[in-house]
Each structure stands twice: as C-alpha cells, then as structure tokens.
C-alpha positions as a printed Julia matrix, in Angstrom:
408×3 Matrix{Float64}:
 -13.87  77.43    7.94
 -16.62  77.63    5.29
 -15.42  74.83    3.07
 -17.02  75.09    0.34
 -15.25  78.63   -0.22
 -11.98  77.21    0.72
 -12.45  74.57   -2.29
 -12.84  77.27   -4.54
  -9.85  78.98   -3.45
  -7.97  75.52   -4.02
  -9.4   75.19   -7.51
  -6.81  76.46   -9.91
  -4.21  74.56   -7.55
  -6.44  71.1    -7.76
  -5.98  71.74  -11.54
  -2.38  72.5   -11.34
  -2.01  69.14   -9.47
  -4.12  66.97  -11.69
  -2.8   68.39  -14.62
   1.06  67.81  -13.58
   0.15  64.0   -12.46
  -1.53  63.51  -16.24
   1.17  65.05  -17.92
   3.79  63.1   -15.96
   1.39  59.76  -16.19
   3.28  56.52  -14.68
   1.62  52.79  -14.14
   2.99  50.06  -11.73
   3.94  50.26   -8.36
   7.13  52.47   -9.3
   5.67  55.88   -9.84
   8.83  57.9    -9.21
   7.76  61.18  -11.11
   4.0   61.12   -9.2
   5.5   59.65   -5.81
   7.62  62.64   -5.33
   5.41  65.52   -6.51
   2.92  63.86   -4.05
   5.72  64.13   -1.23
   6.56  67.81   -2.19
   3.29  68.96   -2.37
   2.26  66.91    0.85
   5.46  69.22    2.48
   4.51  72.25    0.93
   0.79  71.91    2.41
   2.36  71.55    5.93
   2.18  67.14    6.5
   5.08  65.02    6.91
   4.73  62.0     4.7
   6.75  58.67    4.28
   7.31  55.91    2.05
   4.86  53.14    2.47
   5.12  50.29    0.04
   5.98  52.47   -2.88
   3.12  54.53   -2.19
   2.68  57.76    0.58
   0.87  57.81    3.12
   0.61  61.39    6.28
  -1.21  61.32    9.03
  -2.9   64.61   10.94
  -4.96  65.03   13.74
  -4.72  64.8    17.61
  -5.43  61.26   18.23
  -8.89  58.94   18.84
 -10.66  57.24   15.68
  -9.11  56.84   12.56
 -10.36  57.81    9.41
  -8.83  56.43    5.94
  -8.78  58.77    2.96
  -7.3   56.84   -0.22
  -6.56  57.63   -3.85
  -4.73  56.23   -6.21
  -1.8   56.91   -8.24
  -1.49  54.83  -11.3
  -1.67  55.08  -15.13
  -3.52  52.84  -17.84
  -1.34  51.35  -20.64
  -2.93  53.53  -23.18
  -1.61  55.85  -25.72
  -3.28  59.45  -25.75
  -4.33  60.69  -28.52
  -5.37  64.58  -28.92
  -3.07  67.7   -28.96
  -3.23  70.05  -25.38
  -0.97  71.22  -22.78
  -1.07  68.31  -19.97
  -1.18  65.22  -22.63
   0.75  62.82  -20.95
   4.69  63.33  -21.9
   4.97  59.01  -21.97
   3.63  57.32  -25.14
   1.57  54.07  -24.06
   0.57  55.55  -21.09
  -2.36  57.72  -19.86
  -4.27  58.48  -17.03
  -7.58  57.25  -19.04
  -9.49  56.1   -15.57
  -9.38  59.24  -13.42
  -6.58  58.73  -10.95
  -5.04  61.54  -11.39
  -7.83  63.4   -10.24
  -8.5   61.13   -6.97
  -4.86  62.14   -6.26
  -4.71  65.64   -7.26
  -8.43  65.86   -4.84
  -6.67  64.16   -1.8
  -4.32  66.85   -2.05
  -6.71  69.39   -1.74
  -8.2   67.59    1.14
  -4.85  67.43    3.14
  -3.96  70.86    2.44
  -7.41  71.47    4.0
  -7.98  68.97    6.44
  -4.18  70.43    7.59
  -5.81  73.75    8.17
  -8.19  72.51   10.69
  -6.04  69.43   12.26
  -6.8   71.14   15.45
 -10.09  71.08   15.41
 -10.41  67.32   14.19
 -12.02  64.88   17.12
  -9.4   62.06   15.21
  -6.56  60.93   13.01
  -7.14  61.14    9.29
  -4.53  58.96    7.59
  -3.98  59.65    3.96
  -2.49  57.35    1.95
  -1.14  57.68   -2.16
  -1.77  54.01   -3.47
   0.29  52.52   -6.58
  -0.7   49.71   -9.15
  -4.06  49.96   -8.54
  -4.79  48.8   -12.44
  -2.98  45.23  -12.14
  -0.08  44.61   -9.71
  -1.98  44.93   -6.48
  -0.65  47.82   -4.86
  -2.06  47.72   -1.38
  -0.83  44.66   -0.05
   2.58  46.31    0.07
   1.33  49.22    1.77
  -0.36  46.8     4.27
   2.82  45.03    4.3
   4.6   47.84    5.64
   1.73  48.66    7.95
  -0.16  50.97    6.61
  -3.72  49.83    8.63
  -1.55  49.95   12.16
  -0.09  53.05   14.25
  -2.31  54.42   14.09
  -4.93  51.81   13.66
  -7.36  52.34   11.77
 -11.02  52.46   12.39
 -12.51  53.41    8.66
 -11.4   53.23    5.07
 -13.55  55.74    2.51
 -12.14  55.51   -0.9
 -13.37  57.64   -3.94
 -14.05  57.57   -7.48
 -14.74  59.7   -10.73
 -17.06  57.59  -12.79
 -17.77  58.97  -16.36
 -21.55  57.16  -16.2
 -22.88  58.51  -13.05
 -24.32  62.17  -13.76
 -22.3   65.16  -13.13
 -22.76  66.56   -9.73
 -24.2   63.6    -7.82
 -22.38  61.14   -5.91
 -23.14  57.15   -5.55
 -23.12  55.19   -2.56
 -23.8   51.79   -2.65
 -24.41  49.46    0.43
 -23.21  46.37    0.8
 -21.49  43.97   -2.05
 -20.21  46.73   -5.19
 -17.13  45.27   -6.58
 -16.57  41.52   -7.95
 -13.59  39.12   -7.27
 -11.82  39.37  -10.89
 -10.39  35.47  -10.82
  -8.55  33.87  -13.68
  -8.8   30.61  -14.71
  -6.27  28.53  -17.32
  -6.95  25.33  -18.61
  -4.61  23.55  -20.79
  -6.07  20.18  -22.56
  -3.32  17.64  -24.24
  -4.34  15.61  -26.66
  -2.21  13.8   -29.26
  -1.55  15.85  -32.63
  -1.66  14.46  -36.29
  -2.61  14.67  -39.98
  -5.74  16.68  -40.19
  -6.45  13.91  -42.74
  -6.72  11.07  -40.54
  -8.32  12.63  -37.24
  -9.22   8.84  -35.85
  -5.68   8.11  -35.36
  -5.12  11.57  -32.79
  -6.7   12.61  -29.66
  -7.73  16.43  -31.07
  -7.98  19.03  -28.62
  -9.86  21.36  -30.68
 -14.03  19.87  -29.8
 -12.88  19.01  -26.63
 -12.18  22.63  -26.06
 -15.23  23.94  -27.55
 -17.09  21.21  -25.59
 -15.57  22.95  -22.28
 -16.41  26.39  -23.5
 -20.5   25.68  -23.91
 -20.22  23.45  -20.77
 -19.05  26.07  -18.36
 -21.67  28.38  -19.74
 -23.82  26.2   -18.1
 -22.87  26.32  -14.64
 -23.85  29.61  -14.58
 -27.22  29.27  -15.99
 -28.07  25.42  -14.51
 -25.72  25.23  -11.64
 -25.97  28.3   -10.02
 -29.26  30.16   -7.92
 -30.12  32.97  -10.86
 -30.4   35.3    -8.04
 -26.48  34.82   -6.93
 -24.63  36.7    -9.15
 -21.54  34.86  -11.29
 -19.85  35.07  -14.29
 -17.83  32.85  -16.08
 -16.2   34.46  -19.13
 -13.74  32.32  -21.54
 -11.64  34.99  -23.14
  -8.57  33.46  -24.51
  -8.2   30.27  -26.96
  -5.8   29.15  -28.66
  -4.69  25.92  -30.37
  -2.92  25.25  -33.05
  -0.3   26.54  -36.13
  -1.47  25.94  -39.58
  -4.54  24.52  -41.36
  -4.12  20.74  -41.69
  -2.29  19.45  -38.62
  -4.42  18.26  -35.36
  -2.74  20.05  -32.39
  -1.5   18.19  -29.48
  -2.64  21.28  -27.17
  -5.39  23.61  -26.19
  -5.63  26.32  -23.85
  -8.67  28.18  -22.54
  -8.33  31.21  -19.99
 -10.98  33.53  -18.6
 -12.2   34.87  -15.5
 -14.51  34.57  -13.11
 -16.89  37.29  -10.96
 -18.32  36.5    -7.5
 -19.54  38.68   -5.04
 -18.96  36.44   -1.89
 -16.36  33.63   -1.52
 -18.97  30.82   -1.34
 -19.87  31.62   -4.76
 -16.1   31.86   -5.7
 -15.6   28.1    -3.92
 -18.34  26.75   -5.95
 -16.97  28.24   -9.31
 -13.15  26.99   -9.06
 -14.49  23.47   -7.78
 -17.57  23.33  -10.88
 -15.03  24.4   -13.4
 -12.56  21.68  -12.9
 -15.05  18.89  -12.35
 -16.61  20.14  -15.73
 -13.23  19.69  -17.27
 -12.3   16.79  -15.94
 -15.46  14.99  -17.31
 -15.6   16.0   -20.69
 -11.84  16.13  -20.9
 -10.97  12.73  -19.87
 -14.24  11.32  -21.43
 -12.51  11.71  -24.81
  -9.39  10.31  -23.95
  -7.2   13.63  -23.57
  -5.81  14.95  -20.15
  -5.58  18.26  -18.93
  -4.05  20.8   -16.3
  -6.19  23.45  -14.55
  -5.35  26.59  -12.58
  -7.49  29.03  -10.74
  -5.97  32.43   -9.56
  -7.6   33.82   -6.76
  -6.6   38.0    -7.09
  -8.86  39.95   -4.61
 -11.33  39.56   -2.71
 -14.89  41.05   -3.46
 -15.46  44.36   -1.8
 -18.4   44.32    0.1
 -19.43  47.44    1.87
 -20.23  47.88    5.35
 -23.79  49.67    5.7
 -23.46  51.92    9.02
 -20.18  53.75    6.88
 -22.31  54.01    3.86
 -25.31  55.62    5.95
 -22.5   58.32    7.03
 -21.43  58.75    3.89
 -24.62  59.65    2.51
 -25.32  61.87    5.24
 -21.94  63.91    4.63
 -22.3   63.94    0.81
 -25.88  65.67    1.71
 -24.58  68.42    3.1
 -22.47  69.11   -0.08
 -25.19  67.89   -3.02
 -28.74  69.78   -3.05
 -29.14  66.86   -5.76
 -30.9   63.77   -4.25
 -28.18  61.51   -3.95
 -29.22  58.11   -6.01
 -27.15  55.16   -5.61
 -25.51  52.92   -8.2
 -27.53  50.2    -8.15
 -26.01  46.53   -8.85
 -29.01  45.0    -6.76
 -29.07  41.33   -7.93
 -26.93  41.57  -11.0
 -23.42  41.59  -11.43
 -21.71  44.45  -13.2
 -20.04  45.27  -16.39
 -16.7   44.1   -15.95
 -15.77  47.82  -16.05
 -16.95  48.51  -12.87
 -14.23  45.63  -11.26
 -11.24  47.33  -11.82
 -10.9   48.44   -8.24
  -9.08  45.12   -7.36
  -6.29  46.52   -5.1
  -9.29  48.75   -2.92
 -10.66  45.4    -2.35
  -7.81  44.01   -1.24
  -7.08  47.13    1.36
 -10.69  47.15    3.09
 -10.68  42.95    2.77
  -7.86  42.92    4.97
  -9.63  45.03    7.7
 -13.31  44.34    6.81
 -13.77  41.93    9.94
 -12.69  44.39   12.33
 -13.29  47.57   10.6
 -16.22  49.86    9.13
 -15.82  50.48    5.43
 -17.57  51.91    2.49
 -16.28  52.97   -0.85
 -17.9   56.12   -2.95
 -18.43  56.86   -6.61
 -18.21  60.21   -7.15
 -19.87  61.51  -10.68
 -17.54  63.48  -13.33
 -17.57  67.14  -12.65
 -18.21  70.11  -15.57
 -17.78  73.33  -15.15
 -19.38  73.2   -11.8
 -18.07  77.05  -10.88
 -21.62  77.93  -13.17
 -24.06  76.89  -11.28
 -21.79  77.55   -7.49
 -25.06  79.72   -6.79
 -26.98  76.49   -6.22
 -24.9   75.0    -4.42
 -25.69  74.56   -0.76
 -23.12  76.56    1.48
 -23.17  74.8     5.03
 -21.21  74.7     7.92
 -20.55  71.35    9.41
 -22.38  71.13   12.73
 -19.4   70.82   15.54
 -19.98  67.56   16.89
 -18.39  68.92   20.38
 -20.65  67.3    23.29
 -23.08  65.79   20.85
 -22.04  61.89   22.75
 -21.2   61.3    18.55
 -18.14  63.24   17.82
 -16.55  60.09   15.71
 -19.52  60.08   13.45
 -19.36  64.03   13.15
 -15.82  63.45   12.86
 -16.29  61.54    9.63
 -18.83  63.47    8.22
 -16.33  66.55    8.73
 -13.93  65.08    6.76
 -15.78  63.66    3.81
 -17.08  66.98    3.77
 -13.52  68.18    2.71
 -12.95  65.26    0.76
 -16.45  66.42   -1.57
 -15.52  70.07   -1.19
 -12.33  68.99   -3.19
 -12.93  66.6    -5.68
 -16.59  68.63   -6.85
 -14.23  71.75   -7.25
 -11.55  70.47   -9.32
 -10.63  70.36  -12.98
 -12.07  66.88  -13.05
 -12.81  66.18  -17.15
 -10.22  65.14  -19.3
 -10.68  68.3   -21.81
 -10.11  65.87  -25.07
 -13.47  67.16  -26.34
C-alpha cells in the first residue's frame, strides 16, 4: 500500500469525521453522541470495538508487540462564536483544543491500519479516550483494563498544536508535560470592626504575607535549574468594606516535572504557612491535590518516532524544546495522557508527539516525500519496523485531514 495515496483517498472522509465530532461537540466522560459515531464508524471500517471506561477502544493485528494509538474525545466549555456548517450544535461547548481532529485522524488510521492487519508483525490497540480536559478519563479505561489483553508494550499519543509550524511534527525526549497540582489554604482569623483592627486576628496581611512568601520558594528554595511553579490564582476574603473577615482562602497550583520536586513543594508550602500563619496568632487548614503525574517520555520510543515521522516530513523535524524551563501552563493540559503512560511507564516504552496544525497541505502534495515503508520481514527488528509502520499511518492521516478550524 502506498500510504501516502491512501491518506488522500481518506481525506474528504477525515473531514466528514472531524466535522460531525465538532458539530456534535460533548465534554466529560459521557460523550454519547461522539462515543457512538466512533463505534459505527469503527464497524463500518471493518474493527470490532467495545466499551472501555466510557471510552472505545479495537484491537487488530495477528499477535506479538503491542502498539498504543490514542486520541481523545472531549470538548472545552467554550461557546463558539462564528457562523459555518459544522459549528458545534451545543452552546458552551466547543471543540476549541483539537480533539476532534485526533479522533477523526485515528479513524483514518484504523480504517487503514485495518487494510493491512495482515501484514502487521503486532497488535495495534486503539483506544477513544473521554474527559481528557478535567475529569481524568484514563484511569477508567485502565480500570477496565485497557493496558492488559493484550498487554501492551508502547503508548504513542498525538497532538495538533496551533504554535508549532504547519507541516512539521515535534518530538520531545524525556520530561514534556508538568504535574498540574492544586493547592487550598484556608487561614481563620477572628473578624471585627474595620475600625478597631487590634481587637481581631485579620486574615487579610496574613494572606498576602503567604502569597509573597511562597513566591519565594521558588526563587530561594528551589535549584533554578529544576523547574517549578507555584501560582496563587484564587483569593478571596471578605463581604463589604469595613468589617475584618474571620476567613481567607488562597488556591493555586503547582508544576513539577518529577515527583521529588512535587514532595518538596507540598511539604515547603505548608511549613511556609504554618510559620507566618500561626506567627500572627491565626490558624489555618491546608490541602494539596495531587492530579497526574508528570509525563516524562521514554527516549528509545521518541528516537522511533522521529525516525517514522522522517519518512513522512521532507521538513527537518525540530523538537519542542522545554529544555530547563517549565512551560506555559497551556502546554499541561494533557493531564489524563499522563496519567495513561504513568501507569505503565516502569514497564513500558512511551513517547507522546506534537503534531503541527495542517493548511491546505493538498498544495504543495508534490513535495511531499512518497515512500514505501521498508518491510521489516527478516531484518532481526520487525517490532521497531512494526512501529514505524504504523506511525507512518498514523502521520499519513492526521497531515491529510481537514485539520484547521475554518473560523478565519
């Protein structure tokens, strides 16, 4: 199969797909509308899929390693604005971050990877993740076993990413997304008369006094070259103008790239509060939410990656570099992909791609590079030819569909 021709053939079906999924946009785990076009289509391209913690997952091949494809399914709580066919048919709710192109592209891929199941040296498992955006949608899915029978050997997950140029793909090597942990603190104090301020414990400095500490701990506590943040995003205390409050609350979040990092955060935090809190007579409670782990990517996947994405790009492939630095918070909003490759990343090779926002590629097809994948038969590597097979596919199909948003 040449698949680079194949993906064009899919193309006005890949926009069928991702159009249908926007217009129909869902968030949450329950995704009725998208969980059973995903099933149809899935049976219309030949698989057999099943319920799997409210998301989908099919599974093709002949047996041997197992290869991961994932995508998500989910919706942003956003209202769309502009006037065109596929605007999303729910009010407060688009598909803002690209999802329902990862979804509409795995399509494509099992339609194709379905094709050539024969000729596949291993299992490709496919799965159709919810509640990516906030309720954690994979720990259902591993829950109900999603990693097992088969096991699997590799996760790859993808992602259209508005800032990376069109028709070049990122792969980054080891740590790329952050823990996103919330903290609350709640200081009590003893309200009274604004007028008399001696005779009340006031919450008010003390919180300010906690903000501009924990600033510190980042930039006196912490080795500069360890990446942390500490972000205070939510006060509140308080009713009207001339009455001390008798409460405070400050809540935030805080990005780590490793758990040491994230023990030394929750642990400086609280002794910070505790200090300056019960130095001025007031007393306070303190919470720290530990959501997902960091994703940390494992470098032999990444190298494959690279290599397969090569035979698709002519483009020198340049990686999104977060060397030393931690990220806009943007970039952590992948918090339920970290929780799927966290749970197998001490037995398991993983990697997670970026994939940059397609225009109009059908244009400039000519330059694209129109390769064969080398059969891997007898080459004493047919896993690792294996992969690069399939992420072949996976490119072929999300650089040939209808990946912009066409709000312009």
């Amino acid at each position: 199969m040449n698949y680079y021709e194949r993906a064009l053939e899919l193309k006005d079906e890949t926009i069928a797909n991702r159009r249908h999924i926007h217009k129909n946009a869902e968030t949450g785990l329950d995704l009725p509308k998208t969980k059973a076009y995903v099933m149809e289509k899935l049976t219309e391209y030949g698989l057999e899929p099943k319920d799997c913690g409210y998301g989908v997952t099919a599974t093709l091949g002949k047996g041997g390693k197992v290869l991961l494809l994932r995508a998500d399914m989910d919706a942003l709580r956003i209202n769309e604005e502009g006037d065109y066919e596929f605007k999303s048919k729910n009010p407060g709710v688009m598909h803002a971050c690209g999802h329902d192109g990862h979804t509409a592209s795995l399509l494509g891929v099992a339609m194709m990877l379905n094709e050539i199941k024969d000729e596949l040296h291993g299992n490709v498992k496919l799965i159709f993740q919810p509640a990516e955006e906030v309720e954690g949608g994979a720990l259902p899915m591993i829950k109900e076993g999603v990693l097992e029978n088969p096991k699997v050997d590799a996760v790859f997950g993808g992602h259209l990413w508005g800032s990376i140029e069109e028709g070049k793909v990122a792969v980054k090597h080891g740590a790329m997304m952050a823990s996103p942990d919330i903290f609350t603190i709640k200081i009590h104090g003893k309200g009274g008369h604004a007028g008399v301020p001696h005779a009340s414990v006031d919450p008010v400095p003390i919180m300010a006094q906690v903000i501009t500490a924990l600033q510190t701990i980042v930039s006196r506590k912490n080795d500069p070259t360890n990446p942390l943040v500490i972000s205070c995003c939510n006060v509140h205390s308080g009713e009207c103008h001339n009455a001390i409050p008798t409460e405070a609350l400050i809540q935030g979040t805080v990005r780590t790239l490793n758990n040491e990092t994230r023990d030394f955060a929750e642990e400086a935090i609280e002794k910070f509060v505790k200090g300056i809190v019960e130095s001025q007579g007031a007393s306070y409670e303190f919470e720290f939410i530990r959501q997902f782990p960091p994703l940390v990517n494992d470098k032999n996947m990444a190298d494959v990656l690279e290599k397969a994405a090569k035979k698709i790009l002519t483009l020198k492939i340049r990686g999104y570099s977060i060397e030393n630095s931690v990220p806009q918070p943007l970039i952590f909003v992948q918090k339920n992909s970290s929780q799927i490759f966290h749970k197998i990343i001490s037995t398991h090779l993983l990697t997670v791609l970026i994939i940059g926002v397609i225009l109009q590629l059908e244009q400039r097809k000519g330059n694209k590079k129109k390769e064969k994948v080398p059969n891997p038969q007898g080459s004493g590597t047919q896993h690792i030819g294996f992969l690069r097979q399939c992420l072949n596919i996976f490119y072929e199909c999300l650089l040939k569909g209808d990946m912009t948003y066409d709000v312009t």
